[in-house]
N, C-alpha and C positions, 0 to 999 in steps of 0.2 A: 605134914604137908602131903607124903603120898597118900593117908588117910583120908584129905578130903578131897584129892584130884578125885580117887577110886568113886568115892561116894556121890562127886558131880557128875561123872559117870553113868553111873546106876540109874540116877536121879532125869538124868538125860536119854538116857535109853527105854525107860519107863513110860516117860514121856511119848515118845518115836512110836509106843506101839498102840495109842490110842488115838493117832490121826488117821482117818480114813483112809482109805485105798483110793489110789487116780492113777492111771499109767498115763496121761497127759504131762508133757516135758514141753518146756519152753523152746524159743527158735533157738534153730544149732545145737541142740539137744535128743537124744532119741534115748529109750529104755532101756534098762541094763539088769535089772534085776539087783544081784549081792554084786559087793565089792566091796576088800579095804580102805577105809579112808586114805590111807596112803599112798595106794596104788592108784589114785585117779590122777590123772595130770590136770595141773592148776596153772594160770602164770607166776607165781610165787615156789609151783616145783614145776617145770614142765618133762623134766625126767625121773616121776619118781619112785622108778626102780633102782635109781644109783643110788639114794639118800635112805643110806642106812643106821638105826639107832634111833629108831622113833617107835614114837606109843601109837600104835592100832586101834582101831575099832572095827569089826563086819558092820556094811549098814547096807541094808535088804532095800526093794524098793525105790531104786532111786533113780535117776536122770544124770546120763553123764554126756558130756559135750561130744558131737560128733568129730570123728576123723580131720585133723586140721584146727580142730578149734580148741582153746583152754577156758578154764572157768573164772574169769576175773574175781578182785573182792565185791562185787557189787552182787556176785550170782550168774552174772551172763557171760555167756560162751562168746568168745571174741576171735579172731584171729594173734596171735601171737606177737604180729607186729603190733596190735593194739592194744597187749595189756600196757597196763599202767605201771607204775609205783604201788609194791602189793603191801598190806598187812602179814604178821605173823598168822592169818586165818583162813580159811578158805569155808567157801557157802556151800551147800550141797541141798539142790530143789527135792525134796522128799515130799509127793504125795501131795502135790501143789503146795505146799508150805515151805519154808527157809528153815532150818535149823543151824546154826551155827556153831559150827564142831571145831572146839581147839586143839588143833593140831601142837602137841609139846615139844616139842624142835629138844627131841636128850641132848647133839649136839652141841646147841647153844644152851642149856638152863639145866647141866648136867651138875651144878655146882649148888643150882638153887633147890633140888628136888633132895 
């Protein structure tokens, strides 16, 4: 299993490096360069420097929601009182395109890995 997490991975990053360049970010958005996937606040984590025990990725390039705002699952930066009901996922706009990066929650799927 961690065999193939690794290798969708790979598979996915590979990917990431042959979409164009665009520093254009949607509204409530502004450019950020690198960051952990982890470290972006979402409304599924909107603190998530406390939420420790998770699988990483650096992702370059990217759009992260301005000051105030979080990243819904739909991709759009909302205010806080307006996320929803989230999925275990979070969107991240790279380069005018959606990639969908699964965040592995070790807490919760520590049993399953």
């Amino acid at each position: 299993m961690k065999t193939c997490v690794i290798f969708l991975l790979l598979v996915m990053l590979n990917c990431i490096k042959s979409i164009p360049f665009d520093h254009s970010c949607g509204e409530n958005a502004e450019y950020h360069g690198c960051a952990s996937a982890c470290a972006i606040p979402t409304c599924a984590n909107p603190n998530p420097e406390r939420s420790p025990h998770r699988a990483c990725i650096q992702v370059c390039i990217i759009c992260v929601c301005k000051s105030g705002y979080l990243r819904n699952q739909h991709g759009n930066c909302v205010k806080q009182n307006d996320c929803e009901q989230i999925e275990s996922y979070m969107i991240i706009r790279i380069f005018q395109k959606e990639v969908i990066i699964i965040i592995l929650c070790l807490e919760k799927n520590m049993n399953k890995l």
